[in-house]
C-alpha positions as CSV (number, residue, x, y, z in Angstrom):
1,X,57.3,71.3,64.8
2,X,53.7,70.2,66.2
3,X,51.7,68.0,63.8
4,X,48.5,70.0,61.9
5,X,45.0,69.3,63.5
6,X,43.1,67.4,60.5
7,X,39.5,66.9,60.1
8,X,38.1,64.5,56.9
9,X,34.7,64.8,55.9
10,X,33.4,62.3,53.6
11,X,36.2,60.3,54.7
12,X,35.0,57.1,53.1
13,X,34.6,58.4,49.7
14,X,36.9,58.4,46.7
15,X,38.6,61.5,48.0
16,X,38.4,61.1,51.4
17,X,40.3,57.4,51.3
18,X,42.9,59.1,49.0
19,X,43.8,61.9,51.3
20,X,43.9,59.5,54.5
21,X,46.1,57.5,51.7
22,X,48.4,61.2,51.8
23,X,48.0,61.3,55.6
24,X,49.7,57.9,56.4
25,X,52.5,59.3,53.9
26,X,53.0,62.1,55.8
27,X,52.3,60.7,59.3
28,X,54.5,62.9,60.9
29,X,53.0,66.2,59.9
30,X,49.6,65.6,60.4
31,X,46.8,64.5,63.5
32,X,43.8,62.9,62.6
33,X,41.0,64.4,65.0
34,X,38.0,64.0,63.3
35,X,36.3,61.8,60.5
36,X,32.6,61.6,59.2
37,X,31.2,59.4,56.4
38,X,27.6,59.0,55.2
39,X,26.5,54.8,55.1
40,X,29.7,53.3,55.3
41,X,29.9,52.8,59.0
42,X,32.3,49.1,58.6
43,X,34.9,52.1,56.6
44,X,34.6,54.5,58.9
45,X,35.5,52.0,62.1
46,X,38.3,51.0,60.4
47,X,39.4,54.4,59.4
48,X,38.9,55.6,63.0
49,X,40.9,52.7,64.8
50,X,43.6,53.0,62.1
51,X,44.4,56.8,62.6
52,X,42.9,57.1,66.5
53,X,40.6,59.5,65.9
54,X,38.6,60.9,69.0
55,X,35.7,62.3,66.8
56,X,33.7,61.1,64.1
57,X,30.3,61.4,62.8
58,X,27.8,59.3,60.4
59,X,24.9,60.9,58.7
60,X,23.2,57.8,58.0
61,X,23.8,55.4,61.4
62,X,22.5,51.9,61.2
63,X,19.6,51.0,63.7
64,X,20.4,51.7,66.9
65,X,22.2,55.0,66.1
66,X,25.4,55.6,68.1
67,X,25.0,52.7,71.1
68,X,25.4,50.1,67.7
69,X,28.3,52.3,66.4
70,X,30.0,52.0,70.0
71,X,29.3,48.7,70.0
72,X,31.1,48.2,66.4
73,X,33.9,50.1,67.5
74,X,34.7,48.1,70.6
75,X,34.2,45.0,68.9
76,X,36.8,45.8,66.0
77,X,39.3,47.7,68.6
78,X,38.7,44.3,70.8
79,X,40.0,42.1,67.7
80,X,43.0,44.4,67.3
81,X,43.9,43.7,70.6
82,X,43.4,48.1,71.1
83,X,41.6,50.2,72.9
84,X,38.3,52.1,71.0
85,X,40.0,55.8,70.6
86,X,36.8,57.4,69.7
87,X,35.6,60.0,72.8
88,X,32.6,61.5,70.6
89,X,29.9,60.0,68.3
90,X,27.9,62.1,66.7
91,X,24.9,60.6,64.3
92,X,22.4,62.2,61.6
93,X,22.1,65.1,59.2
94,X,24.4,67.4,60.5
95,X,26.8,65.0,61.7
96,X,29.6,66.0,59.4
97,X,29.0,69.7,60.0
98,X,29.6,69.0,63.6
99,X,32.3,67.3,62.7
100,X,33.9,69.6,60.9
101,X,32.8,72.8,63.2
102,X,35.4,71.2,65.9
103,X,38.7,73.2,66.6
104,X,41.3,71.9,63.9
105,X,44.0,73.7,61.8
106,X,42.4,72.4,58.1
107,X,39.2,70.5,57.1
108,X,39.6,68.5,54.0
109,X,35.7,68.5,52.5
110,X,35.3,65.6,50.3
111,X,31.7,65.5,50.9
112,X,29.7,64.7,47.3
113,X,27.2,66.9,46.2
114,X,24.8,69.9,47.9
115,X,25.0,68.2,51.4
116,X,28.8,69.5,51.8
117,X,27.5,73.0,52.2
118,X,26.7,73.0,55.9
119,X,30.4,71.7,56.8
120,X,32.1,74.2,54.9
121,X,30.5,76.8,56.4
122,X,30.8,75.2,59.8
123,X,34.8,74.8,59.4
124,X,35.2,78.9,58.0
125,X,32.8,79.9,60.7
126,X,35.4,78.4,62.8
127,X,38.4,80.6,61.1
128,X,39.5,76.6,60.1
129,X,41.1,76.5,56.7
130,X,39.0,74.0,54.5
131,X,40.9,72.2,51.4
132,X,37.4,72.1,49.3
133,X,37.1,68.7,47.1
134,X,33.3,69.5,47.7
135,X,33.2,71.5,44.8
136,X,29.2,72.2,45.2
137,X,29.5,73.9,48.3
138,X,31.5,77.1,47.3
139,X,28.9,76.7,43.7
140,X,25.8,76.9,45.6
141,X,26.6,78.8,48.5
142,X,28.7,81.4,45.8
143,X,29.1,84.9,47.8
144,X,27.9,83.7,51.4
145,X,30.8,80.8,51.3
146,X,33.3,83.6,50.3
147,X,31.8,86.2,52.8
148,X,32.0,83.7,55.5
149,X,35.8,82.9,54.9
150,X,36.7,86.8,54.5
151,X,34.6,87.2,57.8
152,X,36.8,85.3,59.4
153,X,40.0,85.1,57.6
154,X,40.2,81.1,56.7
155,X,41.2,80.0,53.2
156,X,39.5,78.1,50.4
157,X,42.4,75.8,49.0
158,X,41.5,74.2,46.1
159,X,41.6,70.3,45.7
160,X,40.2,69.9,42.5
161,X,43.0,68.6,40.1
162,X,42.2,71.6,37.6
163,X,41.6,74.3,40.3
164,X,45.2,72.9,42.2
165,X,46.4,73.4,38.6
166,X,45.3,76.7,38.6
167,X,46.6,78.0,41.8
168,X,50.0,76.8,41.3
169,X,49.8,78.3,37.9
170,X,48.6,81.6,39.3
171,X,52.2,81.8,41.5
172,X,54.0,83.0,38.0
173,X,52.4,86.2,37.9
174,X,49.8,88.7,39.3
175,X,46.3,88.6,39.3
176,X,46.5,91.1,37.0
177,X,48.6,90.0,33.9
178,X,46.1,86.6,33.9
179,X,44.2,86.8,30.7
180,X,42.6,83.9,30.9
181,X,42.5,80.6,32.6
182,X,42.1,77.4,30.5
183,X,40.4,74.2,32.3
184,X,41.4,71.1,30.4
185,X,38.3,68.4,30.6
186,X,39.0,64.3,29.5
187,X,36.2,64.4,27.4
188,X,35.0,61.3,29.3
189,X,34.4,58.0,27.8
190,X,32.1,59.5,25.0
191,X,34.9,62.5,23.2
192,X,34.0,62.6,19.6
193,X,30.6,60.7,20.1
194,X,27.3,62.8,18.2
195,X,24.1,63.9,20.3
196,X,22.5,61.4,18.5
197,X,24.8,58.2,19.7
198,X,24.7,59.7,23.2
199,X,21.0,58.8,23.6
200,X,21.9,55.3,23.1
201,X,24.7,54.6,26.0
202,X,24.8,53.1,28.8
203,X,25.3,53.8,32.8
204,X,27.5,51.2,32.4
205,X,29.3,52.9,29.7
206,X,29.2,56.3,31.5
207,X,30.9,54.7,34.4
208,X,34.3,53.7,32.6
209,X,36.2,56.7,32.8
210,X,39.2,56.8,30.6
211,X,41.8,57.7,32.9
212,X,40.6,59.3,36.4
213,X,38.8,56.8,39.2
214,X,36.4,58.4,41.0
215,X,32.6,58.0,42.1
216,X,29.6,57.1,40.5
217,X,28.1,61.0,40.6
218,X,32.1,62.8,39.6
219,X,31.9,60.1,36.9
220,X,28.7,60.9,35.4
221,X,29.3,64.3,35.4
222,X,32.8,64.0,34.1
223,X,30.8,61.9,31.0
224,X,28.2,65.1,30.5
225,X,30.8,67.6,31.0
226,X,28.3,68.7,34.0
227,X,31.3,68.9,36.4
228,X,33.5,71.0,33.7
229,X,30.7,73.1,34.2
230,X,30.5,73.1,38.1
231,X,34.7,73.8,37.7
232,X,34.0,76.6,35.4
233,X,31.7,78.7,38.2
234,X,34.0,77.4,41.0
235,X,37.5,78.7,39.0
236,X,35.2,82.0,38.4
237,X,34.5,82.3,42.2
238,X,37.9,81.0,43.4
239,X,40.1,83.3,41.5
240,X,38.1,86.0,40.3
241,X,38.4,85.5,37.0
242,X,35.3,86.6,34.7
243,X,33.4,83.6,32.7
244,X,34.6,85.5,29.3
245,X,38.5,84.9,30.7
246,X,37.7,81.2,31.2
247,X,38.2,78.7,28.6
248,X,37.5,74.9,28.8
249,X,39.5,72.7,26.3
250,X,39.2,68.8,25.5
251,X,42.3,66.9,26.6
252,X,42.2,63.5,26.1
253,X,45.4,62.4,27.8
254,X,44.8,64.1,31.6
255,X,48.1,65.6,32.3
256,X,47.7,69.1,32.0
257,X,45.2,70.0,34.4
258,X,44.9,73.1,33.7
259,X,46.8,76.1,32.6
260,X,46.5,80.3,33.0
261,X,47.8,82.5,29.8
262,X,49.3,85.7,31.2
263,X,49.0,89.1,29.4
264,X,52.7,88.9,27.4
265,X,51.3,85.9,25.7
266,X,52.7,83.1,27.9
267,X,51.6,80.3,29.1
268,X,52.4,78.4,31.9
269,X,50.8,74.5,32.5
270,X,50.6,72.0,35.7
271,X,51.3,68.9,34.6
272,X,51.2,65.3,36.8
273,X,49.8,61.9,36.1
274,X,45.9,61.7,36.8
275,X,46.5,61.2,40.5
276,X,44.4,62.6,42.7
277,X,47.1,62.3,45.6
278,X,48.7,65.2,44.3
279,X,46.5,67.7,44.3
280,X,45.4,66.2,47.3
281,X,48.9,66.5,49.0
282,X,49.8,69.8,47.3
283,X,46.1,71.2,49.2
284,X,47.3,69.7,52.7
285,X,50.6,71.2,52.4
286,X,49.7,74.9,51.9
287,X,50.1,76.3,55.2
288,X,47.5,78.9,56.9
289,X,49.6,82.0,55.3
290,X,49.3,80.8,51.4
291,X,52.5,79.1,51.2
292,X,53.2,75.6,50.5
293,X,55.5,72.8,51.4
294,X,55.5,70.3,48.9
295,X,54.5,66.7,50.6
296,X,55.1,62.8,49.6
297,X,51.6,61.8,47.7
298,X,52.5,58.5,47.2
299,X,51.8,59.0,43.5
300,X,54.2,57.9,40.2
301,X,56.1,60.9,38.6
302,X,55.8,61.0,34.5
303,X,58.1,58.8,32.7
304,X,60.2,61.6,30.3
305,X,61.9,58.9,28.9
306,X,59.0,57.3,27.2
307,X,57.3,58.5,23.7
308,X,54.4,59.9,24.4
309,X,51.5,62.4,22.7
310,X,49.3,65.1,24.0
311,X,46.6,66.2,22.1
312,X,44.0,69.5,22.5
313,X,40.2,70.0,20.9
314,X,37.4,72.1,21.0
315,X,34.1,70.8,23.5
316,X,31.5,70.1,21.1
317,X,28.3,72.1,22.6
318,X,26.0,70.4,20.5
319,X,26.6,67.1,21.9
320,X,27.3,67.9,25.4
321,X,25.1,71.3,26.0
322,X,25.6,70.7,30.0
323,X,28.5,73.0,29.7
324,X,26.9,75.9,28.4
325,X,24.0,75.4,30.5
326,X,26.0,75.3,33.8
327,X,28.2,78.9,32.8
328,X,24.7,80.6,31.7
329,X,23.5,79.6,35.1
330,X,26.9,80.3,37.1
331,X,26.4,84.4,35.0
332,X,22.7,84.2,36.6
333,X,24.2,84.3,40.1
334,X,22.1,83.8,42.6
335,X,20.1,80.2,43.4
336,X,21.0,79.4,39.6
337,X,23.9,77.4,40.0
338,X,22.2,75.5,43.1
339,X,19.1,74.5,40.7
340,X,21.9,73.4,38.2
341,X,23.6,70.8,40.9
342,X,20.4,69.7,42.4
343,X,18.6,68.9,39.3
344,X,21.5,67.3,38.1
345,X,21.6,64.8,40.9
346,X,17.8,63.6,40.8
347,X,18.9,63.1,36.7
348,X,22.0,61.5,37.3
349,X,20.4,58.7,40.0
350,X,17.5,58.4,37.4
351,X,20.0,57.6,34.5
352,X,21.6,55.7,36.8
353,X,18.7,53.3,37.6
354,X,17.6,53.0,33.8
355,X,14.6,55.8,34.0
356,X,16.5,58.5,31.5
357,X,18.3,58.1,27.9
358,X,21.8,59.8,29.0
359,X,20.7,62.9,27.0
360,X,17.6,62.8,29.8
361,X,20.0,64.7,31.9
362,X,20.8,67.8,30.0
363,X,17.8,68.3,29.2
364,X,16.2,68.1,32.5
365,X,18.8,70.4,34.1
366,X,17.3,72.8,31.2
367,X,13.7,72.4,32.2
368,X,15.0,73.0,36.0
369,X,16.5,76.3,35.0
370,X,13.9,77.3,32.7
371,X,11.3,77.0,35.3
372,X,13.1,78.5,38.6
373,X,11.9,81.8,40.1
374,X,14.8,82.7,42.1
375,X,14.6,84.8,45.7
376,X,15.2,88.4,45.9
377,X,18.0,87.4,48.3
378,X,20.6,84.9,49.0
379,X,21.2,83.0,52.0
380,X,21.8,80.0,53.3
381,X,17.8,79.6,53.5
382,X,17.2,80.7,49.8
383,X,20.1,78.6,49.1
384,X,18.8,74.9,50.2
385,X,15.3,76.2,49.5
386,X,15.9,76.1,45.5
387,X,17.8,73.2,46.2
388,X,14.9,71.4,47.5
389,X,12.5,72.9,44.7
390,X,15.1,71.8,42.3
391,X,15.0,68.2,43.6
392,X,11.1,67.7,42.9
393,X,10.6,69.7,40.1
394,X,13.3,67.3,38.6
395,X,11.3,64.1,40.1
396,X,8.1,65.6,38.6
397,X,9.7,66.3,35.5
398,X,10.5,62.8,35.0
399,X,7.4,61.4,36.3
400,X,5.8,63.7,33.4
401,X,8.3,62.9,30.5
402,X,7.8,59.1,31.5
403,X,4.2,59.8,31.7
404,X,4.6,61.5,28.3
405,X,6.3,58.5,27.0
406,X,3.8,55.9,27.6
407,X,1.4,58.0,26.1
408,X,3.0,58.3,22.8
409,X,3.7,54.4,22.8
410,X,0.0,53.2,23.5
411,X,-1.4,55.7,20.8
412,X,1.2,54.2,18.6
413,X,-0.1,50.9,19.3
């Protein structure tokens, strides 16, 4: 059997190093043909020489663009005693949707945020099947991602723990006896805290999540239940489920990562340690005609033998409104969901760098939505124009909140 053509985007990421992490375990199946990273060109050379990789790509490329990349590459392939594999270097914005435009069997998107769009679309353009970590690219782009993968008959294959969940949930019964899909969510490190607590944390407490590792952005969201949201629109879009037959429920412990209640009452639940290789693996090993082939993830199966207690709660809307705010704006449609995201990552940076309370960011996202006009039509154009009004209203709004601020404290002095 010939090994599947594999392209990584975001390869240096969280996700991206964990799936290269499933590729070495399954070395056999798969060819590494392409790679592309945002900053972290020292990674990326590594990555490239480790898996031979003729094509890669670097939004962000140091001075000196792709002659110092080549030079990088030779030098670390001349201290391995190896030749520099890499035939094509390609450098700058669109690097990644080069990348992943190339002729390959899958793409693995593990781009963060908005700027996965343009390779997802690239890769389905293509008819290349894209395993989507890059959960804001389907969110955003809504009915012209799915067009362009029914245009051309590639799949969307979910990589998302709760959205993996889902699918393999999804193969008990028909589309038709689902009532209702239920996305478990951690509750991040501040479950059971009041709105009024929240405005007092930290980054530094946001950024200790209880039981997944992941990136600074996932992690924030994961704390304001922003990216149960973004899973929310993406199950809805995914599946074709309506937002009334989705339900999102607190589970502290992160082994059910999701589960679908059929018609006749039942219930049927994916359960696996909080892993990412296995969603990961289960993503890479669904072949171009839906079915999968279980493959090594490298990942530690539950203990049955041990004690151990699983626990379920309602979200608490009042303390963590980002929830209700992303649904209301995923039932909008449109360039709703794509004002949501953006916003959300000018807030999150701001929190981030000590501008913002941690409630700064829920409310800003509802200022964002409050304010946006969208276009009577929806392309890719409309799409990454209310993206970009999203991103300076947002730096606006905060420049006017901490404007607002000041004020209040020197006519209270």
């Amino acid at each position: 059997m010939s090994k599947r053509r594999i392209i990584v985007v975001g390869s240096t990421g969280s996700v991206g190093t964990q799936a290269l992490d499933v590729l070495t375990e399954n070395a056999s199946d798969f060819e590494v043909i392409g790679l592309a990273a945002g900053t972290q060109l020292d990674a990326l050379v590594v990555q490239a020489l480790d898996f031979s990789v003729p094509v890669i790509g670097l939004t962000s490329p140091p001075e000196g663009g792709s002659s110092e990349i080549r030079r990088r590459l030779e030098q670390t392939a001349g201290e391995r005693g190896i030749s520099d594999p890499v035939r094509e270097i390609h450098v700058g914005p669109d690097a990644a949707e080069v990348v992943a435009g190339a002729a390959a069997d899958i793409v693995l998107n593990a781009v963060t945020g908005a700027a996965g769009l343009g390779a997802t679309l690239a890769a389905l353009d293509r008819g290349t099947d894209v395993a989507l970590a890059n959960k804001e690219s389907l969110i955003i782009g809504g009915s012209i991602v799915l067009d362009a993968a029914a245009r051309t008959g590639a799949a969307l294959i979910p990589v998302d723990s709760e959205h993996s969940a889902i699918a393999q949930a999804l193969r008990s019964g028909t589309h038709g006896e689902v009532s209702k899909l239920v996305i478990t969510a951690s509750g991040g490190p501040f479950r059971g805290m009041t709105r009024d607590a929240l405005r007092r944390v930290t980054p530094a407490q946001a950024l200790k999540h209880p039981t997944w590792s992941m990136g600074s952005m996932i992690t924030i969201n994961s704390a304001t239940l922003v990216n149960k949201g973004l899973e929310v629109i993406e199950a809805h879009l995914l599946f074709d489920i309506d937002f009334d037959h989705i339900e999102v429920v607190v589970h502290p412990q992160s082994q059910i990562h999701s589960m679908v209640e059929f018609s006749d009452a039942s219930t049927i639940a994916q359960i696996s340690p909080p892993d990412m290789r296995l969603p990961i693996a289960y993503a890479l090993g669904t072949q171009s005609d839906g079915q999968t082939r279980r493959l090594a993830s490298g990942a530690v199966a539950n203990n049955w033998g041990q004690p151990m207690h699983w626990s379920f709660e309602p979200v608490n809307h009042i303390a963590f409104p980002a929830l209700g705010l992303a649904v209301e704006a995923g039932r909008k449609r449109k360039s709703f969901p794509a004002v949501f995201n953006a916003a959300n990552e000018v807030l999150v940076e701001a929190f981030i760098g000590g501008e913002i309370p941690f409630t700064g960011i829920d409310q800003g996202i509802e200022r964002a939505l409050q304010a946006h006009e969208p276009a009577a039509e929806h392309t890719v154009e409309t799409v990454l124009a209310a993206d970009a009004w999203a991103r300076e209203f947002a730096r606006q709004d905060l420049r006017a909140q901490s404007a607002s601020a000041q004020g209040k404290t020197l006519g209270g002095s």
